[in-house]
C-alpha positions as CSV (number, residue, x, y, z in Angstrom):
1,X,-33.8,-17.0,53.4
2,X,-34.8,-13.5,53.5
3,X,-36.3,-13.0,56.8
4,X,-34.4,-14.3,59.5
5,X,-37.0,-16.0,62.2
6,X,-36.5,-14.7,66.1
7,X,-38.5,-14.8,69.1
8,X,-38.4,-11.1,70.6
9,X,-38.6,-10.4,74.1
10,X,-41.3,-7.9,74.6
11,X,-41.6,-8.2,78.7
12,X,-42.8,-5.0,79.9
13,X,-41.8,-2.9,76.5
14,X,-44.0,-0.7,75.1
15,X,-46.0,-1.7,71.1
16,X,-47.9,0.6,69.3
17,X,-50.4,-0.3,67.4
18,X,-51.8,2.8,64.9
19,X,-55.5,1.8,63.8
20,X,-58.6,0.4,65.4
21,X,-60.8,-1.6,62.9
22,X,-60.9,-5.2,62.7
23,X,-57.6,-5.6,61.3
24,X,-56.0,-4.0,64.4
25,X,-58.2,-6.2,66.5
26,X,-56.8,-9.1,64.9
27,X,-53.4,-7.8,65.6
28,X,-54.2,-7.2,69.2
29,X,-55.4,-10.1,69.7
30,X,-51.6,-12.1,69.7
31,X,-50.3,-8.8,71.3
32,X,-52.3,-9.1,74.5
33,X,-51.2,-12.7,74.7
34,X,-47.5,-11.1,75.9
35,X,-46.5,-9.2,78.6
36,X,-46.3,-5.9,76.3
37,X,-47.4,-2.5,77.5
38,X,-49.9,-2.2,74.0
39,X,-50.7,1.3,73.4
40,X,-53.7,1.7,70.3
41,X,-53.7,5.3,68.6
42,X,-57.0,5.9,66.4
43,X,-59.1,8.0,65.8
44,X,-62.1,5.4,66.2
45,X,-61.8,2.2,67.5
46,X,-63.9,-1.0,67.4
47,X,-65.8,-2.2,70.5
48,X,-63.3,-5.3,71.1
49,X,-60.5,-2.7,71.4
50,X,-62.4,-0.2,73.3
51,X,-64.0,-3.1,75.4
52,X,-60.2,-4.4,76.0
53,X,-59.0,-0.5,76.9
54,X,-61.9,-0.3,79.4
55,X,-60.5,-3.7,80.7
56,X,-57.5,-1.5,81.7
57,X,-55.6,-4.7,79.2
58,X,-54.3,-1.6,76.7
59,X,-53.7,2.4,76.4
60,X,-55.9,3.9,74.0
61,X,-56.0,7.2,73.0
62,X,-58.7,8.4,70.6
63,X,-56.6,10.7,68.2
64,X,-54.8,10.6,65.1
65,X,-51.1,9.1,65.1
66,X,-47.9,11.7,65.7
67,X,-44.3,10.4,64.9
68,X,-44.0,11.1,68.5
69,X,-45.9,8.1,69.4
70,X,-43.1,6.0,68.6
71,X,-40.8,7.1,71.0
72,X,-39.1,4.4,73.4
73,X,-41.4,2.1,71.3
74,X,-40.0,-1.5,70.7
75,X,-41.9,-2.3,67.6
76,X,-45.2,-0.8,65.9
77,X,-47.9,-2.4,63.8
78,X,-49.6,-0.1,61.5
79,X,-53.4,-1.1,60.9
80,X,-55.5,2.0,59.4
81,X,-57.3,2.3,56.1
82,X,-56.0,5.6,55.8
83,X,-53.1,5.2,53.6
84,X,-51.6,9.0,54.4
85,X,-51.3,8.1,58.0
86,X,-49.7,4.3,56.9
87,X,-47.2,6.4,54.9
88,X,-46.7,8.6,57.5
89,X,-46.1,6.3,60.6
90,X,-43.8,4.0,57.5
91,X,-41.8,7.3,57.1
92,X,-41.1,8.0,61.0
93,X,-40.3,4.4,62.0
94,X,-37.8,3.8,59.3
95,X,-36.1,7.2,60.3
96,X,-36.8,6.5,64.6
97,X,-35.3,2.6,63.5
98,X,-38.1,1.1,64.9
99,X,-39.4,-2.6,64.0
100,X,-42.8,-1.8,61.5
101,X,-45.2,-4.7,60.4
102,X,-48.0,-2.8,58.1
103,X,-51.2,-4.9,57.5
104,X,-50.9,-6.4,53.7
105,X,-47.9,-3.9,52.6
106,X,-45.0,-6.4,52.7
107,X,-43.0,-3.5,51.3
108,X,-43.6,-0.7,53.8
109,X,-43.0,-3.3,56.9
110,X,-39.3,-4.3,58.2
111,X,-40.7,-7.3,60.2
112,X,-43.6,-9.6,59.4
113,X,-45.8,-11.8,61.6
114,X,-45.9,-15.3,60.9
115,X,-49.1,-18.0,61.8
116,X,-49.1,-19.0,65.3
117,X,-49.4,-22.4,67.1
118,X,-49.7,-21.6,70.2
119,X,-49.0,-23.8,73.5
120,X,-47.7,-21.1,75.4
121,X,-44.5,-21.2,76.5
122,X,-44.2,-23.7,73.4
123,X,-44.9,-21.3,70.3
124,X,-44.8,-22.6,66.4
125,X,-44.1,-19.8,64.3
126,X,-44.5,-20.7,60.5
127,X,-43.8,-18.1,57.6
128,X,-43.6,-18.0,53.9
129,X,-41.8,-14.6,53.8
130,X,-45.1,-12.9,53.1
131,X,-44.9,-15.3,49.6
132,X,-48.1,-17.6,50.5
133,X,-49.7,-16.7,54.3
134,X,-52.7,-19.2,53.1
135,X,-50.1,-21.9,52.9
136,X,-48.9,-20.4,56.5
137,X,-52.3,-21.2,57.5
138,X,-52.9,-24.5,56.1
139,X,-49.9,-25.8,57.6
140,X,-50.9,-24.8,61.2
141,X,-54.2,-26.5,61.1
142,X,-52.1,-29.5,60.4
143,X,-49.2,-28.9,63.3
144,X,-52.5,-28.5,65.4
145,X,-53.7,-31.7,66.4
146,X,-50.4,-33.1,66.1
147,X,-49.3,-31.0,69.3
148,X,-51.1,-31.9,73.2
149,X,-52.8,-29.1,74.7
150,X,-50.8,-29.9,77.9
151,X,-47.3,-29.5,75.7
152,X,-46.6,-25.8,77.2
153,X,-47.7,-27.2,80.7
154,X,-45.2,-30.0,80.0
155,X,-42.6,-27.3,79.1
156,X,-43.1,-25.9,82.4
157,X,-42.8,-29.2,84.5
158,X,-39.4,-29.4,82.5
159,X,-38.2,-26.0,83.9
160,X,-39.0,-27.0,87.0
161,X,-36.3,-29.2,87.1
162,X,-33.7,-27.8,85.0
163,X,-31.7,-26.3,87.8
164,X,-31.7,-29.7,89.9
165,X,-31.1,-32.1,86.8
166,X,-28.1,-30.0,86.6
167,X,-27.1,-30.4,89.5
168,X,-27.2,-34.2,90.0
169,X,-26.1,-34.9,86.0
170,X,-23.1,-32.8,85.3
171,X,-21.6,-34.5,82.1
172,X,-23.3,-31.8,79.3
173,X,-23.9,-35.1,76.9
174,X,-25.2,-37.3,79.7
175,X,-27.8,-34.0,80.5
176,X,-28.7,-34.1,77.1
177,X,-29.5,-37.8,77.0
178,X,-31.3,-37.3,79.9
179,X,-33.6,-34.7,78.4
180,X,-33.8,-36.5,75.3
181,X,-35.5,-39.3,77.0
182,X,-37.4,-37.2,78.7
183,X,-39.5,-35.6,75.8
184,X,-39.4,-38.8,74.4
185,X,-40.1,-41.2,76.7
186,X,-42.5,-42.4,79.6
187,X,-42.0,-39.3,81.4
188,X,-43.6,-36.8,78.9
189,X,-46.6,-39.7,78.1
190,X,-46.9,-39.8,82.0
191,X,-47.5,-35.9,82.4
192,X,-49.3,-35.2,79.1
193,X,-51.9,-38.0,80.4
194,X,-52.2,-36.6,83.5
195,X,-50.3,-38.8,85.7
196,X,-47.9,-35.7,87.3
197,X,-47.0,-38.1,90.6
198,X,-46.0,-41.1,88.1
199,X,-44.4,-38.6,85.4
200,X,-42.2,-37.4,89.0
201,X,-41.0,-40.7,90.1
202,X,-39.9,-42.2,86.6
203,X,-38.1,-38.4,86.3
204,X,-35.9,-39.2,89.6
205,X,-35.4,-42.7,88.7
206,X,-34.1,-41.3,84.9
207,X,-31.6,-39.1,86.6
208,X,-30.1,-42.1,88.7
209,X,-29.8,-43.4,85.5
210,X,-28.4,-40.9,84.0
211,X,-25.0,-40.9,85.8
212,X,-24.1,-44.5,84.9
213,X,-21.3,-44.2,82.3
214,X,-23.2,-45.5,78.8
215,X,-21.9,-46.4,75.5
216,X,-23.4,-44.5,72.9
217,X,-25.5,-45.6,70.3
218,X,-24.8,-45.7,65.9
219,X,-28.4,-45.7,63.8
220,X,-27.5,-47.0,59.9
221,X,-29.4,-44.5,58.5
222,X,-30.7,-44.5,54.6
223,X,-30.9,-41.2,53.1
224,X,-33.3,-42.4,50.6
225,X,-32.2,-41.8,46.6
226,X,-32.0,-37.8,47.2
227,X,-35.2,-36.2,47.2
228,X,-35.9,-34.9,51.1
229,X,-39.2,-35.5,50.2
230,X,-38.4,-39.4,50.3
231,X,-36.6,-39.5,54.1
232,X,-38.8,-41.8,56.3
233,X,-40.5,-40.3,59.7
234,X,-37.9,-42.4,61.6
235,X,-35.0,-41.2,59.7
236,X,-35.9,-37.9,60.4
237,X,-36.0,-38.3,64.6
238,X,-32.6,-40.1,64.1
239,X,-31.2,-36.8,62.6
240,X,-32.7,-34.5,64.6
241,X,-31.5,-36.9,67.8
242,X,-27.9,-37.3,66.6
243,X,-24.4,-35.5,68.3
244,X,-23.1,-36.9,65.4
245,X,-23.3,-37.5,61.8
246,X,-21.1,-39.6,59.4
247,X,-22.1,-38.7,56.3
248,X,-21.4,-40.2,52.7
249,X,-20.5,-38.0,49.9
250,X,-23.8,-38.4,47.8
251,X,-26.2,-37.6,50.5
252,X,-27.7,-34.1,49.1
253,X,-27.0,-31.0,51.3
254,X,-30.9,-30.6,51.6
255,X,-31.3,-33.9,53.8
256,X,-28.6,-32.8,55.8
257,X,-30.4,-29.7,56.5
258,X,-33.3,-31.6,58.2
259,X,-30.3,-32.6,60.6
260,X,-30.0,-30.9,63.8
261,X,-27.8,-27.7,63.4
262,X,-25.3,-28.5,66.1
263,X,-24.6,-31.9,65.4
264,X,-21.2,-32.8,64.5
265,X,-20.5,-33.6,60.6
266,X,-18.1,-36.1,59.6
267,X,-17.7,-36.6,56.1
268,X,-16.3,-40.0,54.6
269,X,-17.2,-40.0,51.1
270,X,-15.8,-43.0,48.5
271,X,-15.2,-40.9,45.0
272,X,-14.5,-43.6,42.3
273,X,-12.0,-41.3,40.8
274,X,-10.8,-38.9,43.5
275,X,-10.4,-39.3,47.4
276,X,-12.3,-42.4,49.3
277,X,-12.2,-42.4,53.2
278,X,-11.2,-46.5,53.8
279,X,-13.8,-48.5,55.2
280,X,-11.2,-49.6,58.5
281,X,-11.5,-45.9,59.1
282,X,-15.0,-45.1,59.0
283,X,-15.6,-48.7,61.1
284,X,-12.8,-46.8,63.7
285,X,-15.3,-43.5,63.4
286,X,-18.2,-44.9,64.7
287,X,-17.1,-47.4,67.4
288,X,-15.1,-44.5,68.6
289,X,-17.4,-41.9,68.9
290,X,-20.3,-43.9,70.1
291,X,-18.0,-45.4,73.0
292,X,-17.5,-41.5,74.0
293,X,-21.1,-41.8,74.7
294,X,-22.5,-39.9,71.6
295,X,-25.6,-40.9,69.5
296,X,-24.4,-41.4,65.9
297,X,-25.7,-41.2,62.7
298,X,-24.6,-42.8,59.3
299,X,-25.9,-41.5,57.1
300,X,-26.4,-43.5,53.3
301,X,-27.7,-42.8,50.3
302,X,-30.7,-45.2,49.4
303,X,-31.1,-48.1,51.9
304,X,-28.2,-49.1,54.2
305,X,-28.3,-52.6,53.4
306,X,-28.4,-52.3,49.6
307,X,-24.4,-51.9,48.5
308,X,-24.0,-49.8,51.4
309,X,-21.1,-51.7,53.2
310,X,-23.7,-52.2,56.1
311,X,-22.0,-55.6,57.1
312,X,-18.9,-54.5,57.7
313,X,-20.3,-51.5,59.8
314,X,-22.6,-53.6,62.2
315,X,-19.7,-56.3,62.5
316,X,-17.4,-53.7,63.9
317,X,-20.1,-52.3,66.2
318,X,-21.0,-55.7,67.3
319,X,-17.3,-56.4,68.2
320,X,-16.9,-53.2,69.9
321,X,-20.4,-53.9,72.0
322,X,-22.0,-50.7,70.9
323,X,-25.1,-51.0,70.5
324,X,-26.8,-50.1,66.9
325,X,-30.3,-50.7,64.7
326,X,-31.0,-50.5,61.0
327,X,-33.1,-47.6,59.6
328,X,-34.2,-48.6,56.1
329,X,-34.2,-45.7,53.1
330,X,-35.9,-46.3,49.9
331,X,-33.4,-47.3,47.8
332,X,-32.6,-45.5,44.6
333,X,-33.6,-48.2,41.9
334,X,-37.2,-47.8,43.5
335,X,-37.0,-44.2,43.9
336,X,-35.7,-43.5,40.3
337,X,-38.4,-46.4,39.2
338,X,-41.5,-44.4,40.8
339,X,-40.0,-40.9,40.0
340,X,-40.4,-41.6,36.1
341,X,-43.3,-44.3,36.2
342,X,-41.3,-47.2,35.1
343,X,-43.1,-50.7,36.6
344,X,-40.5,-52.8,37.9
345,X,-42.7,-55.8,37.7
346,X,-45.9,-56.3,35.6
347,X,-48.0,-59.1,35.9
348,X,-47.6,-61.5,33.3
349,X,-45.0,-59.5,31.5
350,X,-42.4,-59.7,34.0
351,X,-42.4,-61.4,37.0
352,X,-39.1,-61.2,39.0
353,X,-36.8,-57.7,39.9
354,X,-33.2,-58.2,40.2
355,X,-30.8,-55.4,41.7
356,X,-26.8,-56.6,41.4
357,X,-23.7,-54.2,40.9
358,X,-22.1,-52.7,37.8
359,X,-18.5,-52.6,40.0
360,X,-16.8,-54.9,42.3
361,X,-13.2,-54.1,44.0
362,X,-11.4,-55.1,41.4
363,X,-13.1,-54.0,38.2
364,X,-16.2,-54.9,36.8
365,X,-18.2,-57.6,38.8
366,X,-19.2,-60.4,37.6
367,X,-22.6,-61.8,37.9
368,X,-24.8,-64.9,36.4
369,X,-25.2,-63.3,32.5
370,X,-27.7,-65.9,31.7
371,X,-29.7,-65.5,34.5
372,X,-29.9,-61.7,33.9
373,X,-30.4,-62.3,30.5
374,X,-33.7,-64.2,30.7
375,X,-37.0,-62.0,29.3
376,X,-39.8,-61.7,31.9
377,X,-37.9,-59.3,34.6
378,X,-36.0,-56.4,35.5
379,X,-32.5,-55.9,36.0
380,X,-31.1,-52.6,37.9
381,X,-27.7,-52.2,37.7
382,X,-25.9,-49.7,40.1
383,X,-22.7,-48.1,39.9
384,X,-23.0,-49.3,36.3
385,X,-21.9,-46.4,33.8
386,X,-18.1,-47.0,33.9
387,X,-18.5,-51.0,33.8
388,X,-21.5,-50.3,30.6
389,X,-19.2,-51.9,28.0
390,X,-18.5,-54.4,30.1
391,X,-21.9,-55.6,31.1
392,X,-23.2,-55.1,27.0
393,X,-20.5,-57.1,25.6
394,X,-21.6,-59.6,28.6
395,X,-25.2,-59.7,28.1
396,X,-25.0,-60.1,24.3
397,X,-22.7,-62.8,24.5
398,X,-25.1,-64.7,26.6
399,X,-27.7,-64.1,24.2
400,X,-29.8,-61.6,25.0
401,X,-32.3,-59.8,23.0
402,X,-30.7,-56.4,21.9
403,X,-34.2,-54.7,21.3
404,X,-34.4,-55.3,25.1
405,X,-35.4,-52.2,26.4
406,X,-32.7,-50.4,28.9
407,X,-33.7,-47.0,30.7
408,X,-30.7,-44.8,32.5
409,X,-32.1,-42.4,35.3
410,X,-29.1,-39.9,36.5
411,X,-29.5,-38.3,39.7
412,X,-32.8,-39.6,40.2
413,X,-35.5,-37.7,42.3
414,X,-33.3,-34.5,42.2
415,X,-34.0,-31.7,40.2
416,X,-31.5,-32.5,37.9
417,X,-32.4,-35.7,37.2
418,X,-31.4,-37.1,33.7
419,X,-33.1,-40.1,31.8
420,X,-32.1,-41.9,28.1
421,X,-33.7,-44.4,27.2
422,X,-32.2,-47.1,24.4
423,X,-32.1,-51.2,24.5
424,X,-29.1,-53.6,25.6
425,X,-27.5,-53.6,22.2
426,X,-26.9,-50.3,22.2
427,X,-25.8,-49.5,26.0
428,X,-22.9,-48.1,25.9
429,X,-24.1,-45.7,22.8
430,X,-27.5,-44.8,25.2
431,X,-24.8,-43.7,28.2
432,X,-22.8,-41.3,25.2
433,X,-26.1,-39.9,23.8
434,X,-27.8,-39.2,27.1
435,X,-24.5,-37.5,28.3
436,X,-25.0,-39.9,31.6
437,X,-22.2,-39.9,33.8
438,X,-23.5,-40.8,36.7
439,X,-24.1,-41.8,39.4
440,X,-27.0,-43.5,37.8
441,X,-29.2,-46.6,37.6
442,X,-29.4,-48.7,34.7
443,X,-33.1,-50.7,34.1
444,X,-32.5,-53.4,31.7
445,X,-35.7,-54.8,30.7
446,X,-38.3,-52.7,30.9
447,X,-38.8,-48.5,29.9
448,X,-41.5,-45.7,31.3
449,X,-44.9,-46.4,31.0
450,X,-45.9,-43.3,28.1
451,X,-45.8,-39.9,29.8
452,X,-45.1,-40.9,33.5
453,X,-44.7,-37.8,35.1
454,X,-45.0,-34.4,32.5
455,X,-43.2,-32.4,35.4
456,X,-40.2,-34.6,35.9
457,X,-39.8,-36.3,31.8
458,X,-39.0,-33.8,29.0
459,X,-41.3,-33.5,25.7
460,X,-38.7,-34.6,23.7
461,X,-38.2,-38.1,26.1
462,X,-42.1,-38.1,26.1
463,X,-42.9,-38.4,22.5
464,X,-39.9,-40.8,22.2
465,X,-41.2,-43.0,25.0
466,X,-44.5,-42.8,22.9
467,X,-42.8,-44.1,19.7
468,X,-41.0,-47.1,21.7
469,X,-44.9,-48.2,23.3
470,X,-46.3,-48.2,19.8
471,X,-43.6,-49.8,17.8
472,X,-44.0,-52.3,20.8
473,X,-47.2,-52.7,19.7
């Protein structure tokens, strides 16, 4: 990150704004919004800016600019055609140190202005770093509809009360609950419909309510397989809600930073072949801090109930009375499936999807091998590359077809995702050739329909997926 974003106080501070065309106007037209003393230097000036000078809203003075104009300035926007002048008020503000934004010359401004969404005193500033302000723009007519026109009044209502709700609710985490369910509860609906007298009694009643001791709350949350892309809308609030977050090793540092910033990060990761945090403990984590009072977060990769140890989670919370829900991810077999176009069922062709484990707690697992061996499904296999020779020497025992087809997907939905592609007879061979060392999912039964996805499958995997479809056929 480049530019770092901040929301300056310009209360009463003087902003000069060099040009008077339309661009300027533009510019003016944000900068009136604030309680700024805006001062225009031009030498001509369109009739909005003279119109708002004659409104006594700005200083104009009719003249070319002087470096002195930007003494006891607080920041300067440079607007003018004339590119002598934008060199020349460039040059003074870098050697006065004052903030410069210069209309479309990224590199002769030290602050830029990002797109607005404005619901004053709520304001949602979204930049690109000058990279794509069209993109800027797009995504504010989506973020507008999606925010009430009475949001900044709603704001205001809050402040109102700030002083007295801390006052009456003097534990800091049972305040934040408090405002928690205040934005996100019957309060806000109340006042953003209208209802101001019914938004004021359910507020009081919240605050009585407020003071009982609670027990906090845990959320099972599924990271999805890694792509942030792939977290669910509900996921998302749980983060953003959470005092703390229990996190598992293979969740991907770009979820977490969807997470709110001052939440606290636990991180109990189980490494195969290094340091696991025991499951007693993390069980002790969470029933701990959620009987401090804290909203919790555990955090899973793929789906919470798929090998995610959810059972013995919940049945701790349960025993503990702490309350706790469920928050489903999309687990990695289907998010490695879509991500390189691989049907998991296909009518006719295969008819049932089977998801078991590669490793059990003391070794490989065992599983029914006949069952799995059966033509007409899918089989995905997780935690399956260490247990590969294992589960080969298994399957072909039992009979199956070695010309089955078997598809490995490494790190799927990331960037570096990894895919080989070979049949059950040659398994472990397909693991060595790929270079596949997890973690990864291994599809037994089925491979990528031909060229899937040309963004996320190399040529090379491409044209051999194309040889596999037509010897197939």
């Amino acid at each position: 990150m480049r530019y770092f974003p901040i929301f300056l106080d310009l209360d009463g501070q003087k902003v000069l704004v060099v040009g008077g065309g339309e661009q300027a106007a533009q510019k003016l037209r944000l900068l009136l919004k604030t309680s700024a003393r805006v001062c225009v230097v031009a030498a001509e000036a369109c009739a909005e800016i003279e119109a708002a000078a004659a409104a006594g809203r700005l200083e104009l003075q009719r003249r070319p600019f002087r470096p002195r104009d930007l003494a006891d300035v607080r920041l300067a926007i440079a607007a003018t055609d004339d590119e002598g002048e934008t060199a020349g008020v460039a040059a003074a503000a870098r050697a006065m140190g004052v903030p410069l934004n210069v209309v479309d010359r990224q590199d002769l401004s030290s602050f830029i202005t990002p797109s607005i969404v404005d619901r004053d005193p709520v304001v949602v500033a979204i930049g690109t770093e000058g990279t794509a302000p069209v993109l800027a723009r797009r995504i504010k007519a989506l973020m507008e509809p999606l925010l009430p026109a009475r949001l900044g009044m709603l704001a205001r209502f809050a402040a109102s009360w700030r002083t007295s709700v801390a006052e009456r609710v003097r534990d800091v985490g049972a305040r934040r609950g408090f405002w928690e369910r205040f934005f996100g509860g019957r309060i806000a609906d109340r006042f953003l419909g209208g209802d101001v007298a019914g938004a004021v009694a359910e507020l009081d009643d919240e605050i009585d309510r407020a003071n009982v001791e609670a027990v906090g709350s845990v959320a099972l949350v599924g990271a999805g397989p890694g792509d942030p892309d792939l977290l669910t809308f509900k996921a998302l609030r749980a983060l953003q809600e959470a005092d703390v977050i229990v996190v598992d090793r293979l969740v991907p540092k770009a979820i977490l930073d969807r997470a709110r910033r001052d939440a606290r990060r636990i991180e109990v990761g189980k490494n195969p072949r290094g340091r696991s945090t025991p499951q007693a403990e993390i069980d002790a984590i969470l029933v701990r801090e959620a009987l401090a009072g804290r909203k919790v977060v555990r955090l899973k990769g793929g789906d919470p109930m798929i090998f995610g140890r959810a059972v013995e989670e919940m049945t701790a919370l349960a025993e503990a009375g702490v309350p706790f829900e469920v928050v489903p991810g999309i687990t990695a077999a289907l998010g490695c499936a879509a991500t390189i176009g691989l049907p998991l069922t296909e009518r006719e062709a295969r008819r049932g999807f089977t998801i078991v484990t590669g490793h059990s707690t003391d070794g490989a697992a065992e599983h029914d091998w006949q069952a799995l061996a059966r033509p007409g499904q899918t089989v995905a296999v997780y935690m399956g590359v260490g247990a590969a020779p294992h589960i080969e020497s298994r399957l072909l025992a039992v009979g199956i077809d070695p010309n089955t087809p078997v598809t490995v997907v490494e790190n799927g939905t990331l960037p570096q995702q990894k895919l080989a592609l070979g049949t059950a007879g040659r398994l472990v061979e397909t693991l060595i050739d790929g270079g596949i060392k997890g973690p990864a999912i291994i599809f037994i039964g089925a491979h990528p329909l031909p060229r899937p996805c040309a963004a996320r499958t190399p040529a090379h995997l491409s044209d051999r997926i194309d040889t596999i479809h037509a010897e197939a056929a």
